[in-house]
N, C-alpha and C positions, 0 to 999 in steps of 0.2 A: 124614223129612218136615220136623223142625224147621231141619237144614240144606241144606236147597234153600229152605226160606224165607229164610234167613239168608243165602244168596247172593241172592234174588229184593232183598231189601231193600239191601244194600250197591248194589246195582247202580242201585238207584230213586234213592240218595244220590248216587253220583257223576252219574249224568243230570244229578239237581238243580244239583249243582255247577257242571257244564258247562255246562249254560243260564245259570245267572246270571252265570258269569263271559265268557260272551258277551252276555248281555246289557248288560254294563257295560260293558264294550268299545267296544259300539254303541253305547252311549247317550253315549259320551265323543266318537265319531264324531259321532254326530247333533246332539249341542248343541257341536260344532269352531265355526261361526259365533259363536256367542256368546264367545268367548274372544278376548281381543285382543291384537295382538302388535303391537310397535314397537321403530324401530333409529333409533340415533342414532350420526352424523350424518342428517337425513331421504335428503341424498342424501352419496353414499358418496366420502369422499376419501383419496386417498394422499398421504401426508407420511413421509416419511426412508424412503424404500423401500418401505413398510408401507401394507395398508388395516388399519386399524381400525374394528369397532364395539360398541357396547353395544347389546344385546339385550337386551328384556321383554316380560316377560308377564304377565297378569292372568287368573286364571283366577273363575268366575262359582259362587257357592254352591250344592252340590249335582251339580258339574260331576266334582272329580275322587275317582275310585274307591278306597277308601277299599287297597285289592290294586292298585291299578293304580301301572305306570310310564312315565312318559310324557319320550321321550329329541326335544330340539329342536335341528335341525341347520342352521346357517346357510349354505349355500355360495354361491358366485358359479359361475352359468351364464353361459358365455362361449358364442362360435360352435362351438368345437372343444374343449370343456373343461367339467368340473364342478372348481370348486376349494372344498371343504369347509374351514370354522372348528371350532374344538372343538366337540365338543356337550356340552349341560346339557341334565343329567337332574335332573326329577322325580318324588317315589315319595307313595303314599296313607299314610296315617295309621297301616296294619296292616302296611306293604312293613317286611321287617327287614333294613334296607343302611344307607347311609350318605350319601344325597341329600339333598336339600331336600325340607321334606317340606309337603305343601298339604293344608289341611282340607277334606273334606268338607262339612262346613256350612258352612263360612263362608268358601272359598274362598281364594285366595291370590296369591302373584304370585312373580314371578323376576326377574331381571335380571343379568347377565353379561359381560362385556367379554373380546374377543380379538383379537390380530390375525395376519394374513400376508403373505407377501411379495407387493409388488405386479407382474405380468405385465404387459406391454401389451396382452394380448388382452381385458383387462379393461373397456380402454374404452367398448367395447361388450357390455355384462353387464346382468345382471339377479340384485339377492340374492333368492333363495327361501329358504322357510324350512322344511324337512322336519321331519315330524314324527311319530312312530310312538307306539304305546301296546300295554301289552303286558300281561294280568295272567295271572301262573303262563305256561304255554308258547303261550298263548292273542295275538298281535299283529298287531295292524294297523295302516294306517299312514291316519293322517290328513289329508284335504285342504290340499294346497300352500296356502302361505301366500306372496304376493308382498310384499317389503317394503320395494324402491327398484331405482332403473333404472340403471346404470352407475357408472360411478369416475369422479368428478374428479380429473384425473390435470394439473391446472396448475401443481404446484412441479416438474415435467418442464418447462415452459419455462426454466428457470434456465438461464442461460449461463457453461460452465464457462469462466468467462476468468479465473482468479487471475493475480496482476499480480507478474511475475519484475521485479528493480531493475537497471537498467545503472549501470554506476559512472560517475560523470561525470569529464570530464576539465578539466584544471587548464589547460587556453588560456586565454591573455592577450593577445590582439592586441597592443595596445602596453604594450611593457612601458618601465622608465625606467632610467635605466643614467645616472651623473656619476663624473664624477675630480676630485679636489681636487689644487692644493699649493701649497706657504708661500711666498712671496719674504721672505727676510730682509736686513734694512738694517741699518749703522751707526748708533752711537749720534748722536741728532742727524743724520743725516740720510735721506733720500727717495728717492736717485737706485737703480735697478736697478743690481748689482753683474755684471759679465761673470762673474764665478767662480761666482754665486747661476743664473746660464742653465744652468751645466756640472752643476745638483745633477739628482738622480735623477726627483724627485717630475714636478721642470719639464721637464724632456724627456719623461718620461712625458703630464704632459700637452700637450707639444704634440704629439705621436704619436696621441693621445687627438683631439684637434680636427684634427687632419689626415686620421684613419681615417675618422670622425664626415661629416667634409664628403664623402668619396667615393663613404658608401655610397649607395644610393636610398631602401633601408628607413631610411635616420635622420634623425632632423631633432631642428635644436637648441632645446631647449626655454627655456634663459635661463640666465645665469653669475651669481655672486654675490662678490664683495669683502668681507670684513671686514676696514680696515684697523686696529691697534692702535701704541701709544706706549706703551713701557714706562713703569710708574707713579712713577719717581726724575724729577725734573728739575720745573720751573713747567708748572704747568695750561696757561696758555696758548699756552706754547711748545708744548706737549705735545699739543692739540686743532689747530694748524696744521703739526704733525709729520704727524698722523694722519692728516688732508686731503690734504697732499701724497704719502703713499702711497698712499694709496687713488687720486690721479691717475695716479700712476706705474705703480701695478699696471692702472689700466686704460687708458692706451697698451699697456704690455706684452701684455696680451692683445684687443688692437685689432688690432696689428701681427700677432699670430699666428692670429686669423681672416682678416685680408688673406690672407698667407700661404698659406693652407688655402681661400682663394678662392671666399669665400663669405663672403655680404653680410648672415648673419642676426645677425647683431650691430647692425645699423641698424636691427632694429625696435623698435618703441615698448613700452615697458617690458621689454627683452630682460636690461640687466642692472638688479641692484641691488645697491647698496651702502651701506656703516654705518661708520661712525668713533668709536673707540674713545680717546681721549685719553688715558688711561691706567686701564694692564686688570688690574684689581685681580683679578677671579676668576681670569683668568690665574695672575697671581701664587698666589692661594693656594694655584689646585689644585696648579701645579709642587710647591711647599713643601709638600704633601700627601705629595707621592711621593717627595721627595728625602731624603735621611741628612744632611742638615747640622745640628750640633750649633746648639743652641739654636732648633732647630724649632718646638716646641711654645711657645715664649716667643713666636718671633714670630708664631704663630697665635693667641694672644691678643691680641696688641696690635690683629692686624687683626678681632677679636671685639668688641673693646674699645673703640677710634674709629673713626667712621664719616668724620672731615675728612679729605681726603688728606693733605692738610699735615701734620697731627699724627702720623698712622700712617709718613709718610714718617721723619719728625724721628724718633722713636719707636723705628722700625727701624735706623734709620745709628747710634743711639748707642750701640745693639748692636754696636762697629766689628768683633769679629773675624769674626762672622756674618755682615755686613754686605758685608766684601772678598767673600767665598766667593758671596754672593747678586750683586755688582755683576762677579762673573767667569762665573758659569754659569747665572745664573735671569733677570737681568733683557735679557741679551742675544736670548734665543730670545723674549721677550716684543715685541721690533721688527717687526712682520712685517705683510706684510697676507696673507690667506687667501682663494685664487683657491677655486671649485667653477663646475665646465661640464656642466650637467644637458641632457641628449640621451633623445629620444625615439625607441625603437626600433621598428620598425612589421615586425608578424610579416605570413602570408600572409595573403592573400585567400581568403574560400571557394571562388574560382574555382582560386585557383594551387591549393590544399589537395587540390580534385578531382583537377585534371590531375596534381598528381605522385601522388596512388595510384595513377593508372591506368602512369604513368608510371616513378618511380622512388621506391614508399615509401619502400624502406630509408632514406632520404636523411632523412626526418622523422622527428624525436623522438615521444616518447611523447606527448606532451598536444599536436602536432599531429596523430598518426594518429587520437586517440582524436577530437579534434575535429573531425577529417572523415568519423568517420565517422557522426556524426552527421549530416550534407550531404547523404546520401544511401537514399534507398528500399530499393536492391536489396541484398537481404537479405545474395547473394552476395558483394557485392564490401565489404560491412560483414564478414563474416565472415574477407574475405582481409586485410582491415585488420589485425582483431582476432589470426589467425594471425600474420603481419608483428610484431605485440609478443610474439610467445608466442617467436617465434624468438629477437627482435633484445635481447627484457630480459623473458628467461625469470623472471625475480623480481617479474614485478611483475604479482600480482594480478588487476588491473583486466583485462587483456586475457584471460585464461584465465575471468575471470566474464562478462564481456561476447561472449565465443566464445558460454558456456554460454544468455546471453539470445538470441542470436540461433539456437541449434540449437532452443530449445523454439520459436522462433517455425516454425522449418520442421519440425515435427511430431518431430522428430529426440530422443528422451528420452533414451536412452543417452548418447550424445554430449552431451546438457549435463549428463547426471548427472556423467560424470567431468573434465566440463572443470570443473566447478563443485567437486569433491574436489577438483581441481589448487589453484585459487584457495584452499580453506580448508585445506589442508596451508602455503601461503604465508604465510596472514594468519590464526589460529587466534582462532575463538570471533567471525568477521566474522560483523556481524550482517546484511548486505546479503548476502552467499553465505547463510547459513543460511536466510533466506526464499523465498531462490531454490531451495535443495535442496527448500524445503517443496513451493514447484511443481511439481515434478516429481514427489515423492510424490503430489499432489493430482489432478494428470491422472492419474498410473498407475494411480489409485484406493484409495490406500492414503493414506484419512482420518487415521486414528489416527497415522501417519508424522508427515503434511504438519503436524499439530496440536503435535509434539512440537519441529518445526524452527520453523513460525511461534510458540510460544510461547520457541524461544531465541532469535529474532530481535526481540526487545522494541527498541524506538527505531529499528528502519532506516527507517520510514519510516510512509505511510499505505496502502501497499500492505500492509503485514503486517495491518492490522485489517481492510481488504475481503477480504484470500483467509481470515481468520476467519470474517467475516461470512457469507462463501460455504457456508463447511462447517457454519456455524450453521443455513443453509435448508437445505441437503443432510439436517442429520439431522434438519429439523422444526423444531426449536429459534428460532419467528419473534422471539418476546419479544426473544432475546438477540440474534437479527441486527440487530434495531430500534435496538440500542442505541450512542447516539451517536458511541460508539470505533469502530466497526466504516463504517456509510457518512457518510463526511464528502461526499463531494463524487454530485450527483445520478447515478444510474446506472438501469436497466432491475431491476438485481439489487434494489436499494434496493424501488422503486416494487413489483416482485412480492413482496419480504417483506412489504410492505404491505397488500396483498390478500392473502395469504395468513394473516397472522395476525387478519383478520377473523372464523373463524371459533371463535381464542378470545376475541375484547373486543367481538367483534357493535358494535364503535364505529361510527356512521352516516357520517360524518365520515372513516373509513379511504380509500373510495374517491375522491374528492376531492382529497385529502393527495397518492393514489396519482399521479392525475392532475395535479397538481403538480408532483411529481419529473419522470414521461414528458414532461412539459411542457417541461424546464428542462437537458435531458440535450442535451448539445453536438452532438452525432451525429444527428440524424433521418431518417437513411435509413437505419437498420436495421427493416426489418418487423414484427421483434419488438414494437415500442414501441408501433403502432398494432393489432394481436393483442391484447396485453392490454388497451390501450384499449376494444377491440369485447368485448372476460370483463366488463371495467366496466359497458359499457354493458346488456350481459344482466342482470349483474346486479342493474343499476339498473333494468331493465324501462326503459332509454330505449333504442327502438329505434332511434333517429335517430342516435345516440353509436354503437350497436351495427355498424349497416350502412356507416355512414358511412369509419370507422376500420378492419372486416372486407374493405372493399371493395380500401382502400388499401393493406393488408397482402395480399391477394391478388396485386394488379397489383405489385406491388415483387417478390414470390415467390409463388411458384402452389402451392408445397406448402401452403402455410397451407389450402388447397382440402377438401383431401382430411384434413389433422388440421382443420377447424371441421363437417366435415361426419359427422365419428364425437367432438365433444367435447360431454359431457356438458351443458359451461357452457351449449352453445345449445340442447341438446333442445328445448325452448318454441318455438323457431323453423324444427325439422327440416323440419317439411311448411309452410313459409310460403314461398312462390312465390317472394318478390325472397331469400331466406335461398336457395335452391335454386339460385337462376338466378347468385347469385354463387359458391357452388361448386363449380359444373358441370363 
């Protein structure tokens, strides 16, 4: 008898048991409203691939079960998808684990941060928040918790256009080209010598003014005379020595522009000339360079007095020096000094075109490079750029400028290794280096592009915007913001700006934004006025909003169907003129 009561009462306990810990259960069910839950951000955004949120909760005194554990599940419900965040668990006062744990009396709270990868299908989502309770093997699951409506999914506007450098080319149109040389005289006199015609430099330049006047590309730009009087003999003899060469040198080269049959010699200020009455630096520099015994004596005398008279006297009474200087130094000091400066005039951008199409080979390197900047098609820049890989396989510039024009025709392969050609040529170039980073950068392969754009330091301002780029790529707004990165106004610029609104909540962000979209050279890209209409949602100026959505529509129609699933316009989904422009 006493054990059948002993089984009667074990069995009255565990009933007990079971009831109360359903009714705990249920009572965590029934007071669910009372508990409040919140995510931050209110509405949900993706930044560097990622949504992120922080989750809390507040739970209300005498709410949780002292046994109970209560596990809260964040997912995003999509059309076609549940995509679950970690869950946090919490346990009662008596749970022996290793959770958080919430008082009974006095209630408690959570909060928790996670993230995951962002889908497209997200943009049309909804975060619920699941949430089950469980004490011993006793669980249920408590009423859905809704806790925001889709993904801001606007650093997807970003335009990946990192900016590859062409090398520029060294064209000169007119470039300047002169020939000089000496006519030498007798001492004491002026007149042109017949055997002074037969010397090398003078025949040179009359071949010089004679090639000069033929060509079409040249034209003579002006000739110059320096006639000089060696420094021995009277000043004044010596200053109307100077004058008469200087005349005689210019008949001489009077008669040899006739000659060469061409009258540019008759314009006004064509030549100019100077007379030298006696040419002391002359002299010194010779006796700089010569081996004559007592050199340095007569370098001082000419340190020494500045009267010519005196330094003359001075020098002669040096006699044996003196013979040597009045046989080899003061002869080549008689001369007047012709120079005939000629202006060379390279092609025309028209001739430039017609011979690529015609006969590149024929054009040098900093003509092909300079035509091919003259032209759009992408093609016939790249047969340019080919045309130097062939004709001056050494050089660089063509095998990097191949590589800018294959990333422009979607081509990655092909400028990866036209761009290794160019930095096997030129090692540790910091203009290739930025351009390999491009190519990592569209491939997708950030960490690469970061590693080439940070060895390409100084090529340019293209290396701090394809920064800037991978700065909004991974989130990173603060550091895109920063002035190394966008110097000049861009689309990219103005959406960092908006985007890092939602760490400085600065009032003033949108505005600034507006600003740059403002100021961007281009304005017929869609994009510009797209974000303009995010601005204006987000300003609640619907006039800004419709105005700019409208314009971004009729330029491209896709913007239609992405404003009509973006979160930024919710507010205006069901508004009739929002409707009737995305239709």
């Amino acid at each position: 008898m006493k054990k059948a009561r002993s089984i009667n009462y074990l069995a009255i306990i565990v009933a007990a048991i079971f009831l109360t810990n359903c009714g705990g259960v249920n009572k965590m069910v029934k007071m669910a409203p009372e508990v409040s839950y919140n995510v931050s951000p209110s509405v949900l955004e993706m930044h560097g691939d990622s949504v992120e949120i922080t989750v809390s909760g507040k739970f209300p005194a005498k709410y949780f079960n002292k046994k109970a554990i209560l596990t809260a599940t964040p997912v995003i419900k999509t059309n076609s998808n549940e995509i679950p965040f970690k869950a946090y668990v919490c346990q009662g006062e008596s749970v022996e684990a290793n959770n958080q744990v919430i008082s009974f009396v006095n209630g408690g709270g959570f909060s928790y941060t996670d993230k995951i990868p962002y889908t497209e299908d997200m943009r049309v989502s909804a975060l619920n928040l699941k949430l089950s309770a469980a004490i011993g093997s006793n669980a249920v699951d408590l009423p859905l918790v809704k806790l925001a409506d889709g993904v801001v999914s606007t650093p997807l506007l970003l335009e990946v256009d990192p900016k590859a450098i062409k090398a520029k080319d060294k064209f000169v149109r007119i470039t300047n080209d002169s020939y000089g040389a000496d006519i030498h005289y007798v001492i004491n006199r002026a007149e042109v010598r017949k055997s002074e015609l037969r010397q090398d430099d003078i025949k040179a330049l009359e071949n010089f003014i004679a090639e000069a006047a033929e060509k079409e590309n040249s034209h003579f730009k002006g000739a110059e005379i320096l006639a000089y009087a060696s420094p021995d003999g009277a000043e004044d003899l010596n200053a109307k020595l100077a004058d008469k060469r200087e005349k005689s040198a210019q008949a001489f080269l009077t008669k040899r522009f006739k000659k060469a049959k061409t009258d540019a010699y008759k314009a006004e200020d064509f030549l100019t000339s100077k007379e030298t009455p006696e040419d002391w630096d002359g002299f010194k520099k010779l006796m700089e360079k010569s081996d004559i015994q007592d050199k340095e004596l007569i370098l001082r005398v000419l340190s020494m007095y500045s009267d010519p008279d005196v330094r003359e006297k001075e020098i002669k009474n040096i006699s044996k020096a003196y013979e040597i200087i009045a046989k080899d130094v003061l002869p080549k000091l008689r001369r007047s000094k012709l120079n005939v400066n000629v202006d060379i005039v390279g092609y025309s951008d028209e001739e430039l075109l017609t011979l690529i199409d015609s006969i590149p080979d024929s054009l040098n390197v900093e003509e092909l490079l300079k035509a091919a900047t003259l032209t759009n098609d992408l093609d016939k820049q790249l047969m340019v750029y080919q045309t130097i890989i062939k004709n001056v396989p050494e050089c660089w510039r063509g095998h990097n400028n191949a590589g800018y024009v294959y990333i422009q025709k979607g081509m990655l392969d092909e400028a990866e290794k036209a761009f290794e050609d160019a930095l096997n040529l030129k090692k540790d170039n910091t203009i290739v280096l930025n351009n390999l980073g491009v190519v990592n950068h569209l491939k997708g392969d950030l960490a690469k592009a970061m590693e080439y754009y940070d060895a390409a330091a100084g090529a340019g301002d293209e290396v701090s915007y394809n920064k800037g780029l991978i700065a909004i790529k991974t989130g990173d707004y603060a550091k895109a913001l920063d002035n190394e990165y966008f110097k000049q106004p861009s689309f990219n610029f103005a959406l960092a700006k908006v985007l890092n609104y939602s760490n400085t909540k600065n009032s003033g962000t949108f505005d600034a934004a507006l600003g740059i979209l403002n100021k961007i050279e281009n304005q017929d890209d869609p994009a510009i006025y797209y974000l303009k209409a995010i601005i204006g949602a987000r300003q609640q100026n619907s006039d800004l909003m419709y105005n700019n959505l409208r314009t971004a529509v009729e330029k491209d129609a896709k913007y239609k169907s992405l404003a009509s699933t973006d979160i930024e316009f919710s507010k205006y989904f069901d508004d009739s003129t929002f409707i009737t422009i995305t239709q």
